[in-house]
C-alpha positions in Angstrom: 58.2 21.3 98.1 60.7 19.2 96.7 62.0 18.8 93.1 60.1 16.5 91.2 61.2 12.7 90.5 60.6 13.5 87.0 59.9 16.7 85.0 57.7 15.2 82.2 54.0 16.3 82.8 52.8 20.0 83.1 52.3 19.6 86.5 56.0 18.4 87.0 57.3 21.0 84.5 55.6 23.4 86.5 56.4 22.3 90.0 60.8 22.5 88.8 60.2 26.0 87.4 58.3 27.1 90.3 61.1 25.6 92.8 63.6 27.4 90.3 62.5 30.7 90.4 62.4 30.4 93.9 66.0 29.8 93.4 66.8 26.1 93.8 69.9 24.3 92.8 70.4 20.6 92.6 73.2 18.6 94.5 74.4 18.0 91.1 75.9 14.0 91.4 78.1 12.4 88.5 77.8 8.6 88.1 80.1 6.2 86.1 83.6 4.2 86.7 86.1 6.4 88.5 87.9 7.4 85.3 84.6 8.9 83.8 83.7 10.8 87.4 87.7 12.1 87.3 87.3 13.2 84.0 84.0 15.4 84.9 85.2 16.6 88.0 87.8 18.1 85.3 85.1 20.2 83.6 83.5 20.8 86.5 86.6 23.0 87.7 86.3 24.8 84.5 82.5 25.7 84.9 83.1 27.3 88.9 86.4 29.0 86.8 83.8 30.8 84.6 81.6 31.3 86.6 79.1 29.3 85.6 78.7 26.0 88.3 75.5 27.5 89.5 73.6 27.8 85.9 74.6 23.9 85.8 73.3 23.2 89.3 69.8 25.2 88.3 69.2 22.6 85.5 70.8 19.4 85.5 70.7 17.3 88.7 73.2 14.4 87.2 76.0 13.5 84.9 75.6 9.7 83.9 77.9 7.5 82.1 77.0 5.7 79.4 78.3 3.6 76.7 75.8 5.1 74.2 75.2 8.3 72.6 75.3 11.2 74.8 72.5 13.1 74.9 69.9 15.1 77.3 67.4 13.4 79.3 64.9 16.1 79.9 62.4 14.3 81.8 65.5 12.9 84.7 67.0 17.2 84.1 69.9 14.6 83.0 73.3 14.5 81.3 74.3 10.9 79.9 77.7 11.3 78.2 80.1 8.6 77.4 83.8 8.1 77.9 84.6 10.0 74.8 82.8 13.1 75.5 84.8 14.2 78.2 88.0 13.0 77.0 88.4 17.1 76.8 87.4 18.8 79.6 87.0 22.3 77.8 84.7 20.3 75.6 82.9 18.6 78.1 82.5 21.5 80.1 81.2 23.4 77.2 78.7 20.5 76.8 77.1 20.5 79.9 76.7 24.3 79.9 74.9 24.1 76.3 72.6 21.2 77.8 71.8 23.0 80.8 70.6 25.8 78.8 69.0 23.1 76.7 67.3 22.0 79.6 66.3 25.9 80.7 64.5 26.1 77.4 62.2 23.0 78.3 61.8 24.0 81.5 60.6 27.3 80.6 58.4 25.7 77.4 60.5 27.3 74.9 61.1 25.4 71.8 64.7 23.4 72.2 65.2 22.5 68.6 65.8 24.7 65.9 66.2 28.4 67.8 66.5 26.4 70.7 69.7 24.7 69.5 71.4 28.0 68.1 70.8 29.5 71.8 72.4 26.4 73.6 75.4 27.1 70.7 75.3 30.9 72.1 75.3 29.6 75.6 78.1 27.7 74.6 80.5 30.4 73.5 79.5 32.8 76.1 81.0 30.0 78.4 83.7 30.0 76.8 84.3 33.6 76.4 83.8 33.5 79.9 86.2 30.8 80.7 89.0 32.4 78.7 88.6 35.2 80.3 89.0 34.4 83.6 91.7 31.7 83.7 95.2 33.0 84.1 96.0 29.3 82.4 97.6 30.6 79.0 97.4 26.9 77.5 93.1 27.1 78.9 92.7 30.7 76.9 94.7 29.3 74.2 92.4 26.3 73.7 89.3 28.3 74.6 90.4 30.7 71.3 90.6 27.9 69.7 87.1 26.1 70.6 85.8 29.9 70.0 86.8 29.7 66.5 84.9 26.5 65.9 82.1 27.3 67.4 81.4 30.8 66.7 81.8 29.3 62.8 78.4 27.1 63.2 76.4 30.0 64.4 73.8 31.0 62.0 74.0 35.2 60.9 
């Protein structure tokens, strides 16, 4: 069975989380001018680092440029980002991890707003813990501290 075009119905919802648990992965393909796909390949590195490339793979199946906002398409288990979102690569890469968990969430019909947003947050600085941990880059745990600080501020007690 192959992954569906779209994962909008029940029945399409249903056929992606049946493939997943079965343990599919997409062949995860980044679109956009050569700078943007550069630039992703970038946080890309930093997700294998941590650990984390194969979460992605599970839930998104592209990374699209775009000149708009950037947001998650659920219903393409898409990323569209613009230029300025992965102008940092720790950021970006911390993006796509919280939209792939984002993603998870609808997959698994669990709400992805409210308590869904503060575990894609979660997701987000377990990433990052992750990341800092394993890099022997002292200026990548140094800016991973720094990221941590930010984001574990928004969390909600």
């Amino acid at each position: 069975m192959a992954f569906p075009k779209r994962v909008y119905t029940e029945d399409e919802v249903a056929k992606a989380r049946a493939l997943i648990d079965e343990g599919y992965k997409h062949d995860l393909t980044v679109g956009g001018r050569q700078d943007f796909r550069d630039k992703v390949k970038k946080a890309l590195k930093l997700i294998e680092t941590a650990n984390y490339y194969d979460f992605l793979r599970t839930y998104i199946r592209q990374i699209v440029e775009i000149d708009g906002l950037s947001q998650l398409r659920e219903g393409e288990a898409s990323i569209w980002a613009n230029k300025y979102v992965v102008g940092d690569p720790v950021e970006a890469a911390g993006l796509f991890v919280q939209k792939a968990q984002q993603m998870k969430d609808y997959i698994e019909g669990r709400l992805y707003y409210e308590m869904g947003e503060i575990r894609a947050v979660n997701k987000r600085i377990e990433f990052l813990e992750a990341l800092k941990e394993k890099s022997t880059d002292q200026s990548l745990k140094s800016r991973c501290e720094k990221l941590l600080e930010a984001w574990t501020e928004t969390i909600y007690p």
